[in-house]
N, C-alpha and C positions, 0 to 999 in steps of 0.2 A: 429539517434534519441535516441536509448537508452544510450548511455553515457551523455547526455544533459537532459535528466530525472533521469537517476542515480543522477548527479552532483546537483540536483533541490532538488530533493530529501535529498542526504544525507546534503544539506547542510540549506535547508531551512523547511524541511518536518519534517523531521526525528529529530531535536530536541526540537521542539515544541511539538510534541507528548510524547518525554521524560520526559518532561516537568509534564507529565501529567500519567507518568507512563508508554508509551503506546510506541508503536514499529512499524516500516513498511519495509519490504521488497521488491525490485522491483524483480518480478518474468520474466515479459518478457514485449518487446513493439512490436504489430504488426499492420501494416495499421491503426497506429494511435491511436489503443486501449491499455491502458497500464496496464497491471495486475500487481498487487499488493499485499500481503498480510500482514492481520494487526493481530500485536502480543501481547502480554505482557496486559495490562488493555483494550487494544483498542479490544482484542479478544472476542467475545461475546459481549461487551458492545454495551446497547441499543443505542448511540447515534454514534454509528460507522458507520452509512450511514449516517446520515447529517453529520458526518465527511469527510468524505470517498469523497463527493459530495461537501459538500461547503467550503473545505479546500482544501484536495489534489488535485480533477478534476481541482479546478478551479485557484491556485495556477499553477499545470502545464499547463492548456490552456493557461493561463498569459507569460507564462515563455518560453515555447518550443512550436513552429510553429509547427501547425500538427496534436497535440495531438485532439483526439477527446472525449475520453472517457475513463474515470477510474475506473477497477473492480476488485473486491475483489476475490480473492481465496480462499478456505477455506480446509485447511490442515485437512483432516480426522485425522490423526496421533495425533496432538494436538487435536483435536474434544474429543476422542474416547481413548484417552491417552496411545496411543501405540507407541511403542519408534522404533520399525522395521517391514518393510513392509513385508519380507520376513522371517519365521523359518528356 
């Protein structure tokens, strides 16, 4: 399953949000739940759960058998604008 949301993704998600400034990465897919993280304008922007929700969830539930839910990640590192986890 995560190659067929990869594939979903980089090919139908992920430039449309370029589109619009905006960036997604697929972080993992498990029992259906597919994590995600959204980068570039899509990051903080307030309309990035009705994104998030009426685009990518439902784009992949369209696309890949299975999928059940789509959820955002939130990279403290970018949050907090730290460049290494570790000194």
């Amino acid at each position: 399953m995560f190659e067929a949301v990869k594939g979903v993704i980089e090919k139908e998600i992920s430039p449309l949000l370029a589109m619009e400034g905006g960036s997604i990465e697929l972080v993992s897919v498990e029992d259906g739940v597919v994590r995600v993280r959204l980068t570039g304008a899509c990051a903080g922007c307030p309309m990035s759960q009705y994104t998030l929700v009426n685009f990518v969830e439902a784009t992949l539930k369209d696309r890949v058998p299975g999928v059940k839910e789509v959820v955002a990640v939130d990279d403290f590192r970018d949050k907090w604008g730290v460049e290494k986890i570790c000194y």
